[in-house]
N, C-alpha and C positions, 0 to 999 in steps of 0.2 A: 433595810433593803427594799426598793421598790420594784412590786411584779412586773412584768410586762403588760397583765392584764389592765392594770392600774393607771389608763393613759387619763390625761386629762379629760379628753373626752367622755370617758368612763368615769372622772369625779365628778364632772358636770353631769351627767346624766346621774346619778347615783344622789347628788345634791336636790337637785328636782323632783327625786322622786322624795326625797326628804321633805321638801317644801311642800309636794303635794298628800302627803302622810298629814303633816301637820294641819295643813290646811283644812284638809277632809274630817279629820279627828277634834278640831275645834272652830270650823267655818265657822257654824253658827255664832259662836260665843267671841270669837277675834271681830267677827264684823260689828258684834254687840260691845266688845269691848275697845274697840278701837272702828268706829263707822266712816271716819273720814280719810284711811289710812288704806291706799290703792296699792297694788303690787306692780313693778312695769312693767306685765305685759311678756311678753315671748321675748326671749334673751334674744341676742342676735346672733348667725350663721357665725361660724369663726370658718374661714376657707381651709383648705390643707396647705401649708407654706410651702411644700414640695413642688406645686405645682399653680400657686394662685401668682396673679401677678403683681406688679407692685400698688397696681390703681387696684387690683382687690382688697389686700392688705391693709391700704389707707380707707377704704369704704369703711371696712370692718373695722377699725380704728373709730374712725366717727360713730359708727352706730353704737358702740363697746362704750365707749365715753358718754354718750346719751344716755344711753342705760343703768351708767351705773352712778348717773347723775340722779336717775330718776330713783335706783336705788336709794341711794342716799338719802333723798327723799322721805322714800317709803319706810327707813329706818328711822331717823330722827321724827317723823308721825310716829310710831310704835312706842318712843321711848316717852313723848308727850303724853300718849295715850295712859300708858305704864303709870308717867307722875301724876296724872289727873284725878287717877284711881288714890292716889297718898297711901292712907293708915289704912282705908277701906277694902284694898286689895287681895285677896284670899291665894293661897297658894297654886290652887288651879287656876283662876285666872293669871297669873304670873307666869306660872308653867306655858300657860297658851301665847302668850305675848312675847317671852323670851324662845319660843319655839319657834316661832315664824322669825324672829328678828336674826335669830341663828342660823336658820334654815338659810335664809335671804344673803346671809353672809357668805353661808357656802357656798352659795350660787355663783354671790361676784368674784369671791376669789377661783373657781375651780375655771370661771368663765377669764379670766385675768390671766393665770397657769396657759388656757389654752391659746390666747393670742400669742404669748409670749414664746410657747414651743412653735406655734405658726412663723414667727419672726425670726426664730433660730435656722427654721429648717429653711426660709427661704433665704437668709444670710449666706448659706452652707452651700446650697447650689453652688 
């Protein structure tokens, strides 16, 4: 059963703060083990569907798909980075490299959940 507390908004923010844990707890060592591997940047805005209109909707569509293009991106760098390391890879650095990859995932999905409750609610009107 899902809380009420537990909106998507609340996994997206909860995810970030995920990614920003990881980040902080292994900056140093992800940007050492992985230097060419950018994160994109500030998610974009997902509007309220109750009340956005449909040219909002479609914006937030574009930027969402940009995003998690760039996502994408930033994850297939991470899993390069990962093989590049081979036999050489030590537990911790693995830990740090599947933390951010994960983290990153959270992020698209919980940011994916919320356009898609966006699009429900303005169907609903």
């Amino acid at each position: 059963m899902t809380s009420s507390l537990c909106t998507p908004a609340l996994r997206a923010f909860a995810a970030c703060a995920a990614l920003l844990v990881v980040s902080a707890a292994g900056a140093q060592s992800l940007s050492t083990l992985a230097p060419d591997c950018r994160t994109p940047g500030a998610a974009p805005e997902i509007p309220d569907g109750a009340k956005a209109t449909e040219d909002d909707l479609v914006g937030a569509q574009k930027r969402l798909k940009a995003y998690l293009a760039d996502g994408d991106e930033y994850l297939s760098c991470l899993q390069s980075a990962e093989a590049s390391l081979g036999d050489t890879i030590t537990p911790e650095q693995r830990a740090i490299v599947l933390g951010a990859y994960n983290a990153h995932v959270d992020v698209m999905q919980a940011l994916g959940e919320s356009f898609n409750t966006a699009v429900r609610a303005f169907k609903a009107r």
